[in-house]
N, C-alpha and C positions, 0 to 999 in steps of 0.2 A: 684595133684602137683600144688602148688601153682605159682604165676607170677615171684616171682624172682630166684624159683628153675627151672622153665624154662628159666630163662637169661641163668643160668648160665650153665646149658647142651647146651644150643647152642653157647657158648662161648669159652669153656674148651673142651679138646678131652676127649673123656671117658675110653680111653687106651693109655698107653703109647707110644706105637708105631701109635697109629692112629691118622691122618694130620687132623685137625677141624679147618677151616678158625673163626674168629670172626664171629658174628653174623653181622657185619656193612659192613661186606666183600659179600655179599651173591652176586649168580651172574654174575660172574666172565666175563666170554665171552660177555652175553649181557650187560654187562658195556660196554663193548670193542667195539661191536660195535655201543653203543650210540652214543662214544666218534668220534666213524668216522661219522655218522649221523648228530651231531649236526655239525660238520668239514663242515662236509658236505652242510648244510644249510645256513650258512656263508659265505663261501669263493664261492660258486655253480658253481662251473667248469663246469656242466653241461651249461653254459650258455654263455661262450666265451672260451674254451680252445676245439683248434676241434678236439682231438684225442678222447673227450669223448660228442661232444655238442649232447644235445637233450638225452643225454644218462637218464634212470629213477633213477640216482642216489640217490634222496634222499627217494622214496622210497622202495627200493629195502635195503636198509641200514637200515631203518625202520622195516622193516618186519620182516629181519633175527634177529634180537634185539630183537625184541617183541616172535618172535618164540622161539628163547635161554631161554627169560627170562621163558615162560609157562614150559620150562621141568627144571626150575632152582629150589635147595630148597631153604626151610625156609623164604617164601615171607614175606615180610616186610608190610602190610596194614592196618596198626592200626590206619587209620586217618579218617577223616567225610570229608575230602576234594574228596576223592574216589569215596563215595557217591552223594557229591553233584554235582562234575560236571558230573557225568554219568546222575543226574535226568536232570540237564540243558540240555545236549546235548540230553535226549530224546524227552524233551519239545520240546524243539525247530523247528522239524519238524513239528509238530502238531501246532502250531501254524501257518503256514505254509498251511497246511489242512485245518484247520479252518479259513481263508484269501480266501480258494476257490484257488488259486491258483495253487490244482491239487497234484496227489501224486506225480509224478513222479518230481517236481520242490521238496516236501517235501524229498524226499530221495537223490536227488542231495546235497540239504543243508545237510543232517544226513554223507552224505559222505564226505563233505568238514570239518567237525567236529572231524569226528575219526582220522586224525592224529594229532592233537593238543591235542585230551585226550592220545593217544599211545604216544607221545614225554611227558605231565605229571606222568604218568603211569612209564614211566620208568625210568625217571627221579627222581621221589619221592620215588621207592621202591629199588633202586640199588645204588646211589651216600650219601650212611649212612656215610662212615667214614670219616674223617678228608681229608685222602688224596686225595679218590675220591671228594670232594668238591672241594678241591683244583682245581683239574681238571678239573674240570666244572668254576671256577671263572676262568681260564685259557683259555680256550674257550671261554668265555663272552668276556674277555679281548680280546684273539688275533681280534678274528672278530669285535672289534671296533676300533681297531688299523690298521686293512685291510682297514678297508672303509673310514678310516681318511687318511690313506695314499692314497689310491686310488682317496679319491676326491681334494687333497694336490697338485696330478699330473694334477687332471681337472682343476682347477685353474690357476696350472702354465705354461703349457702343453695344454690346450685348452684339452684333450682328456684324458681319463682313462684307462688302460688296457685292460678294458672289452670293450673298443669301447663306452663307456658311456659318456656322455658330461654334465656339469652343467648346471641346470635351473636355467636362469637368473640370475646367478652367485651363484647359491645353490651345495654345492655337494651333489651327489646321488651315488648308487652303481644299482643292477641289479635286475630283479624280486621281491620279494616279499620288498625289501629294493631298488626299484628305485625311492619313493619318498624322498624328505629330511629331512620330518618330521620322517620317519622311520627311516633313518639314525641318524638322532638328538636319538632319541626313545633309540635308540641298545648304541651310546655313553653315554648318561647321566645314564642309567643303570647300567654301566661299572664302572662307576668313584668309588664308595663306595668298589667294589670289585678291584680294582688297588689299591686304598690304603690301605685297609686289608693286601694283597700281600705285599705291599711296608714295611709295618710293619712287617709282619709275619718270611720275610726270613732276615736274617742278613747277606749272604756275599754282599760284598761290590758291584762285578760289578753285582750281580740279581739286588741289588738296583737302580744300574745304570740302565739298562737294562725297570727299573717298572717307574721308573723316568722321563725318555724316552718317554715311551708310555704313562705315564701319560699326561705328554706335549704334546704329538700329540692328544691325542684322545680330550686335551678339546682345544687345536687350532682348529679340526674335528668339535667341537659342534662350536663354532665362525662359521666355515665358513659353517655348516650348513642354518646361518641364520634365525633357528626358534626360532619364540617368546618364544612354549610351553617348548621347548628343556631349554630356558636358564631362562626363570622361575622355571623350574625343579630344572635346577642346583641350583639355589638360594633355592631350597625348601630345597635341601640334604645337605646345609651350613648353612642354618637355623637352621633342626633339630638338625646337629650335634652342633654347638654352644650352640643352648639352653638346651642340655645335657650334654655340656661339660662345660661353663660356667653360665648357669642359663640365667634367661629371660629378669634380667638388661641391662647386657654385650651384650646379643644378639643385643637386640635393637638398641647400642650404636657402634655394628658393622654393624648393618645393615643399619645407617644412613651411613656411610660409606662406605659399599659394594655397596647398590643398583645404586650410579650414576657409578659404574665402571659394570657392567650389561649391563645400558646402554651404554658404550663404546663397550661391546663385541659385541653387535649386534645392528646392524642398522636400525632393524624394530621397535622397541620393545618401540621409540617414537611415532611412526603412532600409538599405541594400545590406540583406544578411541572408545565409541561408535558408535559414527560417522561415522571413517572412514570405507572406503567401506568391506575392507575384514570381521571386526569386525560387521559390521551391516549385510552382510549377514550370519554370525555362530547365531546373537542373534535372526535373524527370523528362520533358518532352530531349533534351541531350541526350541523357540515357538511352530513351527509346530508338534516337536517331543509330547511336552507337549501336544498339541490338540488329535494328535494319540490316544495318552495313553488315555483321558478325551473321547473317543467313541469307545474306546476298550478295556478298565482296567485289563481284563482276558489275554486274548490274542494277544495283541497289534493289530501290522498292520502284522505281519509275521516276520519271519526270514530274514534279508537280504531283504525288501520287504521296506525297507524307502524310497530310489530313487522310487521308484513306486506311491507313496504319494508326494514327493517333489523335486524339481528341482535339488536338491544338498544333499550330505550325512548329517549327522547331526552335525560332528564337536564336537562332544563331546560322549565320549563311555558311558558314565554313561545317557543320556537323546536315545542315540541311542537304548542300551537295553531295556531301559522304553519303549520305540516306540513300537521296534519289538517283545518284549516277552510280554508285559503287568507287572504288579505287580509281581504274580506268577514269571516269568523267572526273574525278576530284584532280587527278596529277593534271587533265587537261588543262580545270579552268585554275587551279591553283598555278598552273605556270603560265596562263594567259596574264593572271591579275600579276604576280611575281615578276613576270619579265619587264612590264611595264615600270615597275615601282624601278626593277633594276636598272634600266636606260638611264631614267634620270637621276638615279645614284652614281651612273658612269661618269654622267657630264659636268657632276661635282668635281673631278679629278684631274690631273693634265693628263695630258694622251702622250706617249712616247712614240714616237714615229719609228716605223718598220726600217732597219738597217737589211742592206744586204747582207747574204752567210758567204762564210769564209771561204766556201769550195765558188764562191761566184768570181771570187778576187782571185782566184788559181787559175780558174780557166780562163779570165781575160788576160791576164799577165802570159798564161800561154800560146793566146791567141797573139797577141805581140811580139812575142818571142823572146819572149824575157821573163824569167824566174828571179821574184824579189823573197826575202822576208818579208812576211804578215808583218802589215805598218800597226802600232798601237793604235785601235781605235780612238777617235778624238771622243770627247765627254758628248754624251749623245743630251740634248736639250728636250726637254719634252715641251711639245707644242698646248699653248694656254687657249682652252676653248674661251670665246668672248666672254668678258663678264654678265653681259645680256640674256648672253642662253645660258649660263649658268645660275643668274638670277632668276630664269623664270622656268626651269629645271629645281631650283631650291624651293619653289613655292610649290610645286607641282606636287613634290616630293613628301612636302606636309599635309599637302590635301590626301595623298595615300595614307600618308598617318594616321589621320582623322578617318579615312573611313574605314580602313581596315580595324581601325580602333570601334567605332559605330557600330558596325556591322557583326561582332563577337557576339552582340546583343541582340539582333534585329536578323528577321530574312528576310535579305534583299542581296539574293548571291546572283540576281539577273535586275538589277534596278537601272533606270536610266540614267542615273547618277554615273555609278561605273562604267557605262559604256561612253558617257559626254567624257569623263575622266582619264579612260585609258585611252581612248581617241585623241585625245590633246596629247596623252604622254607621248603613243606614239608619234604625233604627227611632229613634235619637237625635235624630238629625238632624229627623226628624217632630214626636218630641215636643220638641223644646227649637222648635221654629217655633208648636205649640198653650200654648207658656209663654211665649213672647216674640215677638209678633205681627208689629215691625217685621221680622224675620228675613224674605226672599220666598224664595218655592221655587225650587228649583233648575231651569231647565228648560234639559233638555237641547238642543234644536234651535237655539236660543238660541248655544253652544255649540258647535256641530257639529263647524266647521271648526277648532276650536284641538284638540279631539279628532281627527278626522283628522290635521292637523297634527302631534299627540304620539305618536298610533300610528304612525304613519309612520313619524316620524324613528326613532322606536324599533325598527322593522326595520333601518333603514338603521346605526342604531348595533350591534347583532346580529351584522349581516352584515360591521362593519369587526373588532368583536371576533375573531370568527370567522376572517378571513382573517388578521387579528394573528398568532391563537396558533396557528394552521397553519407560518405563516412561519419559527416557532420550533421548532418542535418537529421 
């Protein structure tokens, strides 16, 4: 049976009377309880409401998710992202081993790992269709509209729900999101999927309602006060401008936009090399760079950079070089990369696979009959829906934004990126079981333009690097 007579059995019921979900539906329950999972990671009621504090909320919501999905059918795993962050997460303790730092420190890191591949995991093989995505940019959304409110009331209120207080007039929310850089983080992610949403529904008060939250969540990034947060933002105004109006008009807004950036935030004139905060990220980079130049293989360890240096590294992309060496950097740099790539594919029409010419020989032989090669007719390239390309173009800027964030910040295992590439993947799956000519992504396929990209990208790092040494 070939590939698209398999769509289409898993699509269509094969008796009249018998109930066959689509194939983008698979899953059903452990959707269900992602959706309280991810709820659950967000809002973390386990952490100030006390009918449940300390309770193992998220997970135990986790678990059962992951347990539904294993007796679920028709799993959905057609991607090299599966692969790849299973090989990262197994490096990574060994690296760890190989630091001498001991097994039992190696398998503490291997265990802090598997719920960020179980939140990808189920995120990429269950949230296929339309609506389930939905769902999921709804969840991105509330929980950035929580934390903008919440830190709305620390500002005005001196104190936040959760018993939380702003640093130094930054707002923050609780555990894994009680710095403000994290909060920045989870908002600027949000904003490309609130306006997909804002586009997508037409009655008047959801509009309202998307309108709303859109205004809070980037008042939320304002009163965050991080640099990388409103850099970000400017990245995902950028991209979008310069693929909405070309790279003239960009420029000729972005003289215009940048001095209103810096009204939104207040740091973001201190940013030189000089000043203190900026000159210790460019030595802790440095150091990261030394790491890597007496351990190329296997860095310094997993999570084993403060052990080397006084302060983390401030940048996730020089942080993994540290701790993984080359090896874990190509990994997770083409875990994050491939992702960003899917949805840069589905921007595009797809040209559908023609037969090759020695096909047409041997059938015409087969018949017994030798023609002239007919000129092929003008081949059409097939239009993925506007839908999935719309919510492939949001997705698209949410990599912007974090890949932009995160230059600034480590957070090269945050649960941001893994809600994130979970969605990309899981898009990417379903809009290939809604539009057949789409073929899958395969990575080996690929290899070496990936090597190639990771590469250079150290090699760009490390001129960065010496730049702003030179100057400071």
């Amino acid at each position: 049976m070939d590939s698209e007579s398999m769509h289409s059995s898993n699509r269509f019921p094969t008796h009249p009377h018998q109930k066959t979900l689509p194939k983008d539906q698979t899953a059903t329950a452990a959707f269900f309880f992602l959706v309280i999972y991810i709820a659950i990671v967000f809002i973390r009621p386990q952490g100030f409401v006390p009918a449940v504090l300390h309770w193992p909320l998220v997970p135990v919501s986790l678990i059962v998710s992951f347990l539904l999905w294993t007796v679920s059918k028709n799993k959905v795993l057609d991607a090299p992202q599966f692969v790849l962050l299973a090989l990262l997460f197994l490096f990574a303790p060994l690296t760890v081993a190989a630091a001498g730092a001991g097994m039992s420190l190696a398998l503490d890191s291997l265990i802090e790992l598997v719920p960020l591949y179980l939140t990808f995991l189920l995120i990429a093989s269950t949230a296929l269709s339309h609506k389930r995505m939905h769902t999921m940019m709804w969840l991105v959304l509330g929980g950035a509209v929580l934390m903008s409110l919440h830190g709305i009331q620390q500002i005005y209120s001196g104190i936040g729900w959760t018993g939380e207080t702003a640093e130094g007039g930054r707002i923050r929310y609780i555990d894994i999101f009680n710095d403000p850089n994290d909060v920045g983080l989870s908002l600027v992610v949000a904003v490309p999927m609130t306006a997909y949403l804002l586009h997508y529904y037409k009655r008047p008060l959801v509009k309202i309602l998307l309108l709303f939250c859109l205004g809070v969540i980037l008042y939320g990034i304002k009163l965050t006060d991080s640099r990388g947060t409103i850099l970000a933002l400017g990245a995902i105004l950028g991209m979008y401008s310069w693929r909405k109006f070309g790279i003239f008009k960009t420029l000729i807004i972005g003289v215009i936009a940048v001095p209103l950036l810096f009204l939104a935030n207040t740091r973001l004139d201190t940013i030189s090399p000089g000043e203190e905060s900026a000159y210790g990220r460019i030595d802790a980079w440095y150091e990261g760079i030394h790491m890597l130049l007496n351990s190329p293989v296997t860095g310094v360890g997993s999570r084993l950079f403060v052990e080397h240096h006084s302060r983390t590294a401030h940048n996730s992309y020089i942080l993994v070089l540290a701790e993984l060496g080359i090896p874990g950097y190509f990994l997770w740099f083409s875990f994050f990369g491939t992702c960003f790539m899917m949805m840069y594919i589905l921007q595009k029409k797809i040209k559908p696979k023609k037969p090759p010419a020695w096909q047409f020989l041997v059938d015409e032989r087969l018949r017994g009959t030798i023609k002239p090669l007919p000129s092929p007719p003008p081949q059409e390239k097939s239009q993925v829906d506007p839908q999935d390309q719309a919510i492939a173009r949001a997705l698209l800027l949410s990599f912007v934004g974090f890949a932009t964030a995160v230059f600034f910040l480590s957070r090269s295992y945050s649960m941001q990126l893994f809600i994130l590439c979970g969605m990309a993947v899981a898009h990417f799956q379903g809009t290939r079981l809604r539009t057949p000519d789409i073929p899958a992504y395969r990575f080996w396929e690929h290899f070496w333009f990936w090597a190639f990209l990771s590469g250079g990208s150290v090699i760009i790092l490390y001129i960065i690097v010496t730049i702003l040494l030179s100057i400071i």
